[in-house]
C-alpha positions in Angstrom: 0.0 0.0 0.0 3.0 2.5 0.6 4.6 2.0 -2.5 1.5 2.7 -4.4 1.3 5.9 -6.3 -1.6 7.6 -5.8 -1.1 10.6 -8.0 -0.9 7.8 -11.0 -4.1 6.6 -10.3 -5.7 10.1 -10.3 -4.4 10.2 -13.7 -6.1 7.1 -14.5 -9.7 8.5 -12.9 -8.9 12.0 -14.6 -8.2 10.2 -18.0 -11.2 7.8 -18.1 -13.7 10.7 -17.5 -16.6 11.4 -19.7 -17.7 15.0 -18.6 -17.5 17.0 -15.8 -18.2 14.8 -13.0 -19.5 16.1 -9.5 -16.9 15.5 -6.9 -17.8 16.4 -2.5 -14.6 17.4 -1.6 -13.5 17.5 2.2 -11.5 20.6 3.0 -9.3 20.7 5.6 -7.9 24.4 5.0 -7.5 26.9 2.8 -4.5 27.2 2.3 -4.4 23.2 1.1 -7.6 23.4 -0.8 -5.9 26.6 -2.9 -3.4 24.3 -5.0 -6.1 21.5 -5.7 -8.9 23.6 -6.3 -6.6 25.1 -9.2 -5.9 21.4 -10.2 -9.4 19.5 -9.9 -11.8 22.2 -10.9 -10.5 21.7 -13.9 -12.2 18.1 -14.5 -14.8 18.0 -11.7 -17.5 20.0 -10.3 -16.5 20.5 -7.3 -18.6 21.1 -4.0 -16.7 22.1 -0.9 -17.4 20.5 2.6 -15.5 21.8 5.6 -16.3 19.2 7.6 -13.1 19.3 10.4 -14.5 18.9 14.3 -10.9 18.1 15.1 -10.2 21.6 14.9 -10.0 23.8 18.1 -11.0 26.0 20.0 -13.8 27.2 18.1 -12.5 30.8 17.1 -9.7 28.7 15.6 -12.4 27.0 13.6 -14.3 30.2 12.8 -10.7 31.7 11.3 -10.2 28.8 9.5 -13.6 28.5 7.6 -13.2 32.4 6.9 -9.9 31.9 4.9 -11.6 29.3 3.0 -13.9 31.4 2.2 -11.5 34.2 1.7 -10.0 31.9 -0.6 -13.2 31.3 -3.4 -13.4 34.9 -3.1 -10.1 35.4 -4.5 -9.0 32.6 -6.8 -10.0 33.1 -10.6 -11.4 29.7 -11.6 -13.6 28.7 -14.8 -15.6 26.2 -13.1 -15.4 27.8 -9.4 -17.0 25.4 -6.4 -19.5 26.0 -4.3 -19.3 25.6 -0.3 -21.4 23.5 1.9 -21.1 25.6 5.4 -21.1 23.2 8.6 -21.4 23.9 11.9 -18.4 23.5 14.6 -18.6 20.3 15.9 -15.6 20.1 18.6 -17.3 17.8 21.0 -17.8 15.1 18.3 -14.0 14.8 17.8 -13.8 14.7 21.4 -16.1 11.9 22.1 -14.3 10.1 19.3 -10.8 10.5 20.6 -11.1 10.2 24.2 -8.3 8.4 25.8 -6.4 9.0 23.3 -5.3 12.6 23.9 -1.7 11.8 24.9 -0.9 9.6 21.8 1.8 11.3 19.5 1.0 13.4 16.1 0.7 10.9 13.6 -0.7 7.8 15.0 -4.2 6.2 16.6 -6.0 9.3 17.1 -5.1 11.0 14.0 -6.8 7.7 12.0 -9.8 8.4 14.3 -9.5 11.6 13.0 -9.3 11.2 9.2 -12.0 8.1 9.2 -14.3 10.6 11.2 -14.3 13.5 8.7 -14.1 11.3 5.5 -17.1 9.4 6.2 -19.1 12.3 6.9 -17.6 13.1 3.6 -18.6 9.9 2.3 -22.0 9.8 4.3 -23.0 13.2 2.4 -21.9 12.0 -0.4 -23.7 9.1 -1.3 -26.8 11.1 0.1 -26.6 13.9 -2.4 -25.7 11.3 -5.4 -22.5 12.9 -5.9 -20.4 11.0 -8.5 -17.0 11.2 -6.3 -15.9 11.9 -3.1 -12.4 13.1 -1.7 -9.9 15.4 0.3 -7.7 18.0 0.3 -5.8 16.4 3.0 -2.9 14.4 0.9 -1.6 17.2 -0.7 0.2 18.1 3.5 3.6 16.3 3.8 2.6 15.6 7.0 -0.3 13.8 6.6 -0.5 10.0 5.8 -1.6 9.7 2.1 -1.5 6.3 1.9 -3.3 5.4 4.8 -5.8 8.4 3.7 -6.5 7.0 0.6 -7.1 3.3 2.4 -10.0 4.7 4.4 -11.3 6.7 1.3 -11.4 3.7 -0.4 -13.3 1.3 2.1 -16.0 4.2 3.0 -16.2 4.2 -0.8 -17.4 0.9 -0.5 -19.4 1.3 2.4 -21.6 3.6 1.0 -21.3 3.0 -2.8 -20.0 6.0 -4.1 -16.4 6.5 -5.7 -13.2 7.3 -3.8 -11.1 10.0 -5.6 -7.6 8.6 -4.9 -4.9 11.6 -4.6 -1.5 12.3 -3.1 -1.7 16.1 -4.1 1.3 16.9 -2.9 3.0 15.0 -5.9 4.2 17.5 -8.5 5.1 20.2 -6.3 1.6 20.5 -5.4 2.6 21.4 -1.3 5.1 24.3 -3.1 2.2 25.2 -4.8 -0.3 26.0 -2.0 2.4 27.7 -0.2 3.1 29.9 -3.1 -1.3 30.4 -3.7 -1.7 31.1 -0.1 1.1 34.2 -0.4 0.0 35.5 -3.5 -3.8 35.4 -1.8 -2.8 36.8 1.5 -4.1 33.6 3.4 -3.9 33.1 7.0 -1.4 29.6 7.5 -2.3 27.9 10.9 0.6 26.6 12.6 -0.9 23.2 13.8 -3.1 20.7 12.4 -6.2 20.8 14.3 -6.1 19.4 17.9 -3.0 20.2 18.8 -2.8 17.3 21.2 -0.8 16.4 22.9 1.8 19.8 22.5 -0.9 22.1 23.7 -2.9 20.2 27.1 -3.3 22.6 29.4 -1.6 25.1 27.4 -3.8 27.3 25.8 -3.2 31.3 26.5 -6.2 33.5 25.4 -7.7 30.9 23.5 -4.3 30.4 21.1 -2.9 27.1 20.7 0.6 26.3 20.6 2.2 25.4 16.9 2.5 22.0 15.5 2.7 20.4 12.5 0.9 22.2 9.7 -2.1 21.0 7.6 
């Protein structure tokens, strides 16, 4: 499963299309959703779902979802998405992760996390007959793609509708956010979401301490 590229089998997908399928795409950030909005808006029709409870505290949240939105303001695209607003939903992340609050970045409770926001994605998905669904996530060099694309793929089954596999960091796609997010003037968070376990107990004035970025 590591060795497999998933950027080649986007090709694949983008290659076999007939039309402009309609793709639910999970948004983690704007910043990450700049570079592959540029890249998959040209082949799907894209609709938007910032669906992260992981993020906290909720004015974190609120910022968040405002650059995003900052962000579809800004961007010239021919076939521009539209935005499915959702609600902060903290204590759901909570509930799902409890216990596991002092595990490092990168293991247990961030695959709690990423199965908990892509089957909402999923979920949603398969309610509104969209054609594909997928995430921004993969194109962060911090983030597991592999393992991403693993639970894409058996929610996909789940609820019978298509995984849209991606590694969009491939081809200089991470570079490429960077660059979109300076040239937009966007506000780059300085940790993932949670922030555990750096910032327990830690918090000042509501401002988490940095970690890894999306």
């Amino acid at each position: 499963m590591a060795n497999r590229n998933y950027q080649k089998d986007l090709d694949e997908v983008i290659a076999g299309l007939d039309g402009r399928p309609r793709l639910l795409l999970q948004s983690c950030c704007g910043p990450c959703s700049s570079y592959v909005l540029e890249y998959i808006t040209q082949y799907f029709d894209v609709t938007l779902l910032f669906y992260n409870p992981n993020i906290r505290p909720e004015a974190e949240y609120d910022r968040r979802f405002a650059t995003l939105k900052q962000l579809l303001s800004a961007m010239p695209m021919e076939h521009p998405p539209t935005l499915r607003e959702q609600d902060w939903q903290g204590p759901v992340f909570e509930q799902a992760v409890r216990g596991m609050e002092s595990l490092p970045e990168g293991g247990a409770r961030c695959t709690v996390c990423f199965q908990l926001r892509l089957e909402e994605t999923a979920k949603q998905a398969a309610e509104a007959s969209f054609d594909y669904f997928g995430t921004t996530l993969t194109v962060s060099p911090h983030k597991n793609a592999p393992l991403i694309n693993q639970i894409g793929e058996g929610l996909g089954q789940k609820y019978g509708v298509k995984w849209l596999p991606s590694d969009f960091k491939k081809r200089n796609g991470y570079l490429r956010s960077i660059q979109l997010s300076k040239e937009y003037g966007l506000y780059r968070q300085e940790y993932c979401g949670c922030g555990y376990p750096e910032k327990q107990g830690q918090m000042a004035n509501g401002q988490p301490l940095p970690v890894d970025t999306e």
